[in-house]
ROZA-587079 format. One line per 10 residues: number of its first residue (from 1); their letters; for each residue x, y, z of C-alpha. Coordinates in nm, 3 decimals. Layout:
# ROZA-587079
NUM> a> X:Y:Z; ... .
END
This chain:
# ROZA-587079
1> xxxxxxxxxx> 1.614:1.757:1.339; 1.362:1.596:1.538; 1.261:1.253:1.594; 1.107:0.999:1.334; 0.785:0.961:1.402; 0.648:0.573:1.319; 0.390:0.561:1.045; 0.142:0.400:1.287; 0.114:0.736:1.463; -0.052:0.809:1.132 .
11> xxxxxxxxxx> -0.317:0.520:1.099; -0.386:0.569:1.463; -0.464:0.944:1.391; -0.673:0.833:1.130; -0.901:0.573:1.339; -0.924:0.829:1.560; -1.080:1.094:1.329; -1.305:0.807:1.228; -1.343:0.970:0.882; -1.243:0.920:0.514 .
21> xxxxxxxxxx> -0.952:1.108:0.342; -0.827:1.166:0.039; -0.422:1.167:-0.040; -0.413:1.538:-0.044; -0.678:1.577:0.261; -0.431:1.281:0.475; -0.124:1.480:0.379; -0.319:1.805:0.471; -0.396:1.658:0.829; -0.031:1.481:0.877 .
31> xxxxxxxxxx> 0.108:1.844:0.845; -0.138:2.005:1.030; -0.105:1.750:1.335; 0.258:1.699:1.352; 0.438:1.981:1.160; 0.548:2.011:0.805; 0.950:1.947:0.927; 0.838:1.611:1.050; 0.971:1.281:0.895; 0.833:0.959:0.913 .
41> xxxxxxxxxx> 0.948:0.587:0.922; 0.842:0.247:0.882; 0.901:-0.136:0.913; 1.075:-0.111:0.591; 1.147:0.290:0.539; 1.299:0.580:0.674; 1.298:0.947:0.617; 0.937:0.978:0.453; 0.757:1.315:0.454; 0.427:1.353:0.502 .
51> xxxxxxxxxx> 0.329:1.297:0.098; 0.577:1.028:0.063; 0.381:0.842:0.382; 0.114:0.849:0.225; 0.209:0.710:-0.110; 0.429:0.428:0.095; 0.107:0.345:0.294; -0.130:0.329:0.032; 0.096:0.085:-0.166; 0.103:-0.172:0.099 .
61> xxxxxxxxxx> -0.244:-0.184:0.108; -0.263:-0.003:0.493; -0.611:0.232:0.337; -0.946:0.075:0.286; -1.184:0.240:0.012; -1.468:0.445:0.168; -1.776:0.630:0.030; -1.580:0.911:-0.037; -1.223:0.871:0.009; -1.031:0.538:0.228 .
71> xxxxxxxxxx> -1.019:0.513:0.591; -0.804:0.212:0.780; -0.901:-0.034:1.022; -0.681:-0.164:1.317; -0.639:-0.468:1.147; -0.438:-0.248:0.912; -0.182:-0.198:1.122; 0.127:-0.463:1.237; 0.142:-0.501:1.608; 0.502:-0.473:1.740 .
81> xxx> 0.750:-0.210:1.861; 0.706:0.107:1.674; 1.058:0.243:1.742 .
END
């Protein structure tokens, strides 16, 4: 199995897109970008799929509503070691 990959690889991908998703258009670019055998962790959460990551980060708050869909903002995302 390969190595978890920290959520923040995720928001990161997202600010870098710079455009607004959906929870089935996120999970549809998580896949695309980094595989659909890839798992996920987090500060607080280990061995997420792509779906699941999604779900976890919208419950923390970590997606800001947009026009049509959410988006993130760095200030969305803790600043310490990711691994």
């Amino acid at each position: 199995m390969s190595e978890s990959i920290h959520g923040h690889a995720v928001l990161h991908m997202m600010l870098d897109q710079g455009q607004p998703y959906s929870r089935q258009s996120l999970s549809a670019a998580i896949l695309e970008r980094f595989g659909s055998a890839a798992r996920f962790h987090t500060c607080s959460a280990e061995g997420l799929d792509a779906a699941a990551l999604v779900a976890f980060l919208a419950d923390k708050g970590k997606f800001v509503e947009a026009r049509s869909g959410f988006t993130t903002t760095p200030d969305h995302i803790c600043a310490h070691d990711e691994h």
